[in-house]
DRENPAZA-767335 format. One record per residue (C-alpha): residue number from 1; x, y, z. Coordinates in steps of 0.2 Angstrom, whole numbers, plus 5000, padded with zeros to 4 digits. Example, Ala and Ser with C-alpha at 12.3 -4.5 7.8 and 13.67 -1.06 7.14 Angstrom:
<sites>
+-----+------+------+------+
: pos :    u :    v :    w :
+-----+------+------+------+
:   1 : 5062 : 4978 : 5039 :
:   2 : 5068 : 4995 : 5036 :
+-----+------+------+------+
</sites>
This chain:
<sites>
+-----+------+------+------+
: pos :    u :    v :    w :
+-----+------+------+------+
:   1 : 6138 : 6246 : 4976 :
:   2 : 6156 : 6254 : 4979 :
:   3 : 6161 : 6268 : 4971 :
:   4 : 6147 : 6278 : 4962 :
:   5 : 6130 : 6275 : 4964 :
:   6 : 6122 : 6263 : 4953 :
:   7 : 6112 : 6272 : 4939 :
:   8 : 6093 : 6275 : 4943 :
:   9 : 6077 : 6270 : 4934 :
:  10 : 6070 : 6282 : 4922 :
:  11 : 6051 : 6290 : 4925 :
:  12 : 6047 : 6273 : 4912 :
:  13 : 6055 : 6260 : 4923 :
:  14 : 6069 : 6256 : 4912 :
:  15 : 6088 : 6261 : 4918 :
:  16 : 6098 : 6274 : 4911 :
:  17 : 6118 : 6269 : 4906 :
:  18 : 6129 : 6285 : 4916 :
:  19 : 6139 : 6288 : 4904 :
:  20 : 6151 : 6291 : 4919 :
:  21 : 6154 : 6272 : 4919 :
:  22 : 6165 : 6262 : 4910 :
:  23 : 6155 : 6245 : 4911 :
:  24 : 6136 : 6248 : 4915 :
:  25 : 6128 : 6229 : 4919 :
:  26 : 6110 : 6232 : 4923 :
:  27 : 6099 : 6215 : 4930 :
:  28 : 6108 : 6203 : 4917 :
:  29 : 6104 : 6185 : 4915 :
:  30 : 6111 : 6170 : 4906 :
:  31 : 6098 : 6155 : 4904 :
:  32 : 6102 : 6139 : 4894 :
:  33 : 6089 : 6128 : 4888 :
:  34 : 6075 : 6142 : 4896 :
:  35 : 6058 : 6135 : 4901 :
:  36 : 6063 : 6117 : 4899 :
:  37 : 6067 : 6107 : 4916 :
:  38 : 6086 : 6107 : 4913 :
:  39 : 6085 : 6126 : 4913 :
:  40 : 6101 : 6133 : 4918 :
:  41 : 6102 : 6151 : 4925 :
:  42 : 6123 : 6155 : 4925 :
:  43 : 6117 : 6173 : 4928 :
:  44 : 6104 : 6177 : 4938 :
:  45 : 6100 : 6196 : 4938 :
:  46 : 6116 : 6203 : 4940 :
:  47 : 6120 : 6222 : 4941 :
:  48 : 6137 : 6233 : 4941 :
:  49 : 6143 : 6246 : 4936 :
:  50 : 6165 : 6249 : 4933 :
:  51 : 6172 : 6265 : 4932 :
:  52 : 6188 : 6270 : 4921 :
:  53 : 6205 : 6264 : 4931 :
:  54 : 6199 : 6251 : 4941 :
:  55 : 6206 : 6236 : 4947 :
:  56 : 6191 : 6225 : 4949 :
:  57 : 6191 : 6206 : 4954 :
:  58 : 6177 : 6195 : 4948 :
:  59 : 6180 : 6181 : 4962 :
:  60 : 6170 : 6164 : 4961 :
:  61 : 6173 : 6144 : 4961 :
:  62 : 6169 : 6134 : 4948 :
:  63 : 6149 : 6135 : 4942 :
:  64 : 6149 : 6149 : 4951 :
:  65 : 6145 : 6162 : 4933 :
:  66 : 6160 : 6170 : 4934 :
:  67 : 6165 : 6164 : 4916 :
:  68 : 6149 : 6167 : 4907 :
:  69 : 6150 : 6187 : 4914 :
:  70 : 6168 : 6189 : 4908 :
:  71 : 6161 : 6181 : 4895 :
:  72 : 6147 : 6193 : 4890 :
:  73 : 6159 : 6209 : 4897 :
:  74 : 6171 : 6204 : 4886 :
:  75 : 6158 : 6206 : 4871 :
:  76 : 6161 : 6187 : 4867 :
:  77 : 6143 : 6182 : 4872 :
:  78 : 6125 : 6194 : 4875 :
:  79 : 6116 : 6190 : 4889 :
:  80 : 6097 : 6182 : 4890 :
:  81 : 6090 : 6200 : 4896 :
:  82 : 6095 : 6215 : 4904 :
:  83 : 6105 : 6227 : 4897 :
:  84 : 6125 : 6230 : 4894 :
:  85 : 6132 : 6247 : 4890 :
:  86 : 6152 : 6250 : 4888 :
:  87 : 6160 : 6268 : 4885 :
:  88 : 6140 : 6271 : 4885 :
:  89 : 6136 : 6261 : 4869 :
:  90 : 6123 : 6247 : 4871 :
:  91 : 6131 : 6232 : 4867 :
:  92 : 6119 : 6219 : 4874 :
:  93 : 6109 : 6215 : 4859 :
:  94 : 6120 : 6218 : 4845 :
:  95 : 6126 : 6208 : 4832 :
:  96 : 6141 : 6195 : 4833 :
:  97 : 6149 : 6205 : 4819 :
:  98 : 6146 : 6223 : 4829 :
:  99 : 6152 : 6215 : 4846 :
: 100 : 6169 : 6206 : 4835 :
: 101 : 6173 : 6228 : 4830 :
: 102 : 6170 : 6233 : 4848 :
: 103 : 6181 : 6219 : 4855 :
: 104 : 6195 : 6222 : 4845 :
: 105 : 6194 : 6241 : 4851 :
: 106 : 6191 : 6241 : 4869 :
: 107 : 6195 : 6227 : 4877 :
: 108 : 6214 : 6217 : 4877 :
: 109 : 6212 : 6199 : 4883 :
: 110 : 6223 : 6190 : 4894 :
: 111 : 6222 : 6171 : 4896 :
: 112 : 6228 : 6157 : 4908 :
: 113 : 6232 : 6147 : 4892 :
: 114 : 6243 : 6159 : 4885 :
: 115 : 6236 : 6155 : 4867 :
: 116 : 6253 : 6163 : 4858 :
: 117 : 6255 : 6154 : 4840 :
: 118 : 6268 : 6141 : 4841 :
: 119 : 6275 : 6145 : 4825 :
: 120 : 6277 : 6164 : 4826 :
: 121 : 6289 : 6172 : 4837 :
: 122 : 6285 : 6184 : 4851 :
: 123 : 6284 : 6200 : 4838 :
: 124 : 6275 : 6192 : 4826 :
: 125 : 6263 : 6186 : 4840 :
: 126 : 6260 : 6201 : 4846 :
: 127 : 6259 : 6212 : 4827 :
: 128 : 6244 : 6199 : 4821 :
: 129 : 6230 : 6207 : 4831 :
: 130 : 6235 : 6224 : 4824 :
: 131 : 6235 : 6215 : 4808 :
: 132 : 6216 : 6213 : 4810 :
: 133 : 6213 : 6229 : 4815 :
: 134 : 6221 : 6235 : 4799 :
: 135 : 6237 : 6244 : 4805 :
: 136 : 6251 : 6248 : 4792 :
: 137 : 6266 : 6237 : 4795 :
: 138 : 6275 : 6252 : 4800 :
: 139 : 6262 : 6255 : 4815 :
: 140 : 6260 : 6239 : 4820 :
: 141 : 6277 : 6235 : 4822 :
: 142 : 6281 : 6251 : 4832 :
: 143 : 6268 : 6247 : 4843 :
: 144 : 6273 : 6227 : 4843 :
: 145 : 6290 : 6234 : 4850 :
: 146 : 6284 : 6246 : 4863 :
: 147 : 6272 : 6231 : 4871 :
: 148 : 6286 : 6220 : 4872 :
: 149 : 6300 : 6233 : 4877 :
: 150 : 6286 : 6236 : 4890 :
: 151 : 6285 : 6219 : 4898 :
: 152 : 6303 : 6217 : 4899 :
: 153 : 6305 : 6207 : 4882 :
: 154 : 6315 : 6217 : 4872 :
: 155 : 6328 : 6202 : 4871 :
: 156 : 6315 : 6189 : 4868 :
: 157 : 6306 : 6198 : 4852 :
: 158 : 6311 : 6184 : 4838 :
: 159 : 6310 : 6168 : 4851 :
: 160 : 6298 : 6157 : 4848 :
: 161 : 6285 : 6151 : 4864 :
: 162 : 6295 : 6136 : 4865 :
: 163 : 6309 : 6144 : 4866 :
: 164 : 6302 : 6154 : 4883 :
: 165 : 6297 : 6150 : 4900 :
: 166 : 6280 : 6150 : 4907 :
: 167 : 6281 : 6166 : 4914 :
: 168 : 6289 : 6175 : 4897 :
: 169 : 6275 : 6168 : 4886 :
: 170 : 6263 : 6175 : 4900 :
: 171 : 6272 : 6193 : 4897 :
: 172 : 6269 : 6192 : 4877 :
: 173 : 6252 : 6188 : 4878 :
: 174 : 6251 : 6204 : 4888 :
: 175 : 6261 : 6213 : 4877 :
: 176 : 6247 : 6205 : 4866 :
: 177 : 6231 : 6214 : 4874 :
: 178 : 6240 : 6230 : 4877 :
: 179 : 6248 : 6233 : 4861 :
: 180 : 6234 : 6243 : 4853 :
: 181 : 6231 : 6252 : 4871 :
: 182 : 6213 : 6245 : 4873 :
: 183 : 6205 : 6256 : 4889 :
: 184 : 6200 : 6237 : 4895 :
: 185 : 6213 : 6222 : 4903 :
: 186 : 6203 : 6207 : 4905 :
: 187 : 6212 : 6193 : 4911 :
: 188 : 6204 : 6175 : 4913 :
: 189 : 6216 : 6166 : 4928 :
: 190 : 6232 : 6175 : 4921 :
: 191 : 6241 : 6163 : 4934 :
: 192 : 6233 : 6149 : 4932 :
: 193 : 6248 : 6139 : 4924 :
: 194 : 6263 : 6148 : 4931 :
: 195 : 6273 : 6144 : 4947 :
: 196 : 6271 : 6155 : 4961 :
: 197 : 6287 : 6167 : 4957 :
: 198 : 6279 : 6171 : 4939 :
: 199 : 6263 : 6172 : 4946 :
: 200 : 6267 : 6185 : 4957 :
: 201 : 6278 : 6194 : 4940 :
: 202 : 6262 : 6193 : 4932 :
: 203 : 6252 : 6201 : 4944 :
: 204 : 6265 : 6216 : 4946 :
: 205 : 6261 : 6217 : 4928 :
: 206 : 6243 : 6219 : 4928 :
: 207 : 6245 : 6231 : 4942 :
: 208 : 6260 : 6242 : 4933 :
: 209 : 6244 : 6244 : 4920 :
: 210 : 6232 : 6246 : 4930 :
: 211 : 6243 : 6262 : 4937 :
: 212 : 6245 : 6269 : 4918 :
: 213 : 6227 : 6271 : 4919 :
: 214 : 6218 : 6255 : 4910 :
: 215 : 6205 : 6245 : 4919 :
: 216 : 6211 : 6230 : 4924 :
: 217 : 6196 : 6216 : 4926 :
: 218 : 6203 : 6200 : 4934 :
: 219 : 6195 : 6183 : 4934 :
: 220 : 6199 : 6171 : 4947 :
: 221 : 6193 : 6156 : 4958 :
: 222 : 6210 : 6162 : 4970 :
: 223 : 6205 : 6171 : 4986 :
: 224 : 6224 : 6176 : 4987 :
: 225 : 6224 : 6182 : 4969 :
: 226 : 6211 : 6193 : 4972 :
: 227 : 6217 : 6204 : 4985 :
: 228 : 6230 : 6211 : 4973 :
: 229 : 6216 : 6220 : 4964 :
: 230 : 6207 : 6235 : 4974 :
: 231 : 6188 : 6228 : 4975 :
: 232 : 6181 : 6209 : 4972 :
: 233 : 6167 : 6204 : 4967 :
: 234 : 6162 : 6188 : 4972 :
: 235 : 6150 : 6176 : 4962 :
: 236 : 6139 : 6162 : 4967 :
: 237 : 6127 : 6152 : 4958 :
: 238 : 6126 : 6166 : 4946 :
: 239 : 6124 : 6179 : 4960 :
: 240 : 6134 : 6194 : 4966 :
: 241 : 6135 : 6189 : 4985 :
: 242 : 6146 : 6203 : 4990 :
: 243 : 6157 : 6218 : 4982 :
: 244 : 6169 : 6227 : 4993 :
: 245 : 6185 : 6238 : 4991 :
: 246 : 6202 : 6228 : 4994 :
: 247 : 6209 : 6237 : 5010 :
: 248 : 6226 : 6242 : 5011 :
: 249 : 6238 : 6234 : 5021 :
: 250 : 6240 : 6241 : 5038 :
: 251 : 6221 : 6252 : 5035 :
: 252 : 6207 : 6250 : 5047 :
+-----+------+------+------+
</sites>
């Protein structure tokens, strides 16, 4: 495990969350169609632990579980056992309802897809999350402006997505996840549909964040993409195979 040490079993057997960690995973799985012969395990008895201001990278090819983790760390989806705890709450068996309030809270989502609402422009875009939080225009709008301004869109705020490249829509949806100022950046392959120039924008981006202090969680099948995060860890067939610190350039 790099960084702290994982948390220890209780005198019971069961494992205690530290509430030193962010994100406290402890022998999760994910099985579809259990007990039946086309039993799928995308998870197979994973454990990590995150700490508030990293960088992490979730590494993996396609099948590999890498989705249904973000998945289940992002509070979209509760695992088939084990135990999740964020900010040292025990999210892993509550309600869809429950998880939908400590989504919108904690963590800002980033996808490859952009999935900005072609109708609105970039302000309104990024104002409707704060809408379902319940935020006073006043707020909301503040805070809409401070994301863009943030990203570098002051300019763009009442263009439409059709109206910007690739890489700007990109930049709004960040705008998007950090507006509120969630301690939690997940991004699902952020690059995934950009050229190689606003892919590396993007990454700048995400590690800018990162630098402010949020937790930046990146999800990618790209080797090279990974290496701009400080530590990987690499999935396959539901399984953590390795996770290791990103050296620096020019370290040992």
């Amino acid at each position: 495990m790099f960084g702290k040490k994982a948390p220890q079993a209780d005198t019971a057997g069961q494992v205690s969350a530290d509430p030193g960690f962010l994100i406290d995973v402890q022998q999760i799985s994910k099985i579809y169609n259990e007990g039946r012969e086309n039993e799928v395990r995308a998870l197979d008895n994973v454990s990590l632990a995150v700490e508030n201001g990293e960088f992490l990278c979730i590494l993996g090819q396609s099948g590999s579980g890498k989705s249904t983790l973000m998945n289940i760390l992002g509070c979209l989806d509760i695992p088939t056992y084990g135990t999740y705890h964020l900010n040292g709450q025990a999210v892993s068996d509550m309600k869809p309802s429950v998880l939908s309030g400590i989504r919108n809270r904690e963590i800002g989502f980033i996808f490859q897809g952009f999935n900005l609402i072609p109708a609105l422009t970039a302000l309104e875009n990024v104002e409707l999350p704060l809408i379902y939080r319940g935020m006073g225009r006043e707020e909301r709008r503040r805070l809409a402006v401070d994301a863009l301004v943030s990203v570098g869109l002051e300019k763009r705020m009442d263009h439409r997505p059709g109206e910007m490249s690739g890489g700007q829509q990109q930049r709004v949806a960040i705008a998007r996840a950090v507006a509120a100022k969630p301690p939690i950046i997940m991004a699902d392959e952020p690059t995934g549909n950009l050229d190689s120039a606003s892919g590396k924008e993007i990454m700048e981006q995400l590690k800018v964040l990162n630098a402010q202090g949020t937790s930046v969680i990146l999800i990618t099948h790209d080797n090279h993409l990974a290496l701009m995060a400080k530590r990987i860890v690499t999935l396959q067939d539901g399984r953590i195979i390795s996770d290791e610190p990103v050296r620096e350039e020019g370290g040992a």
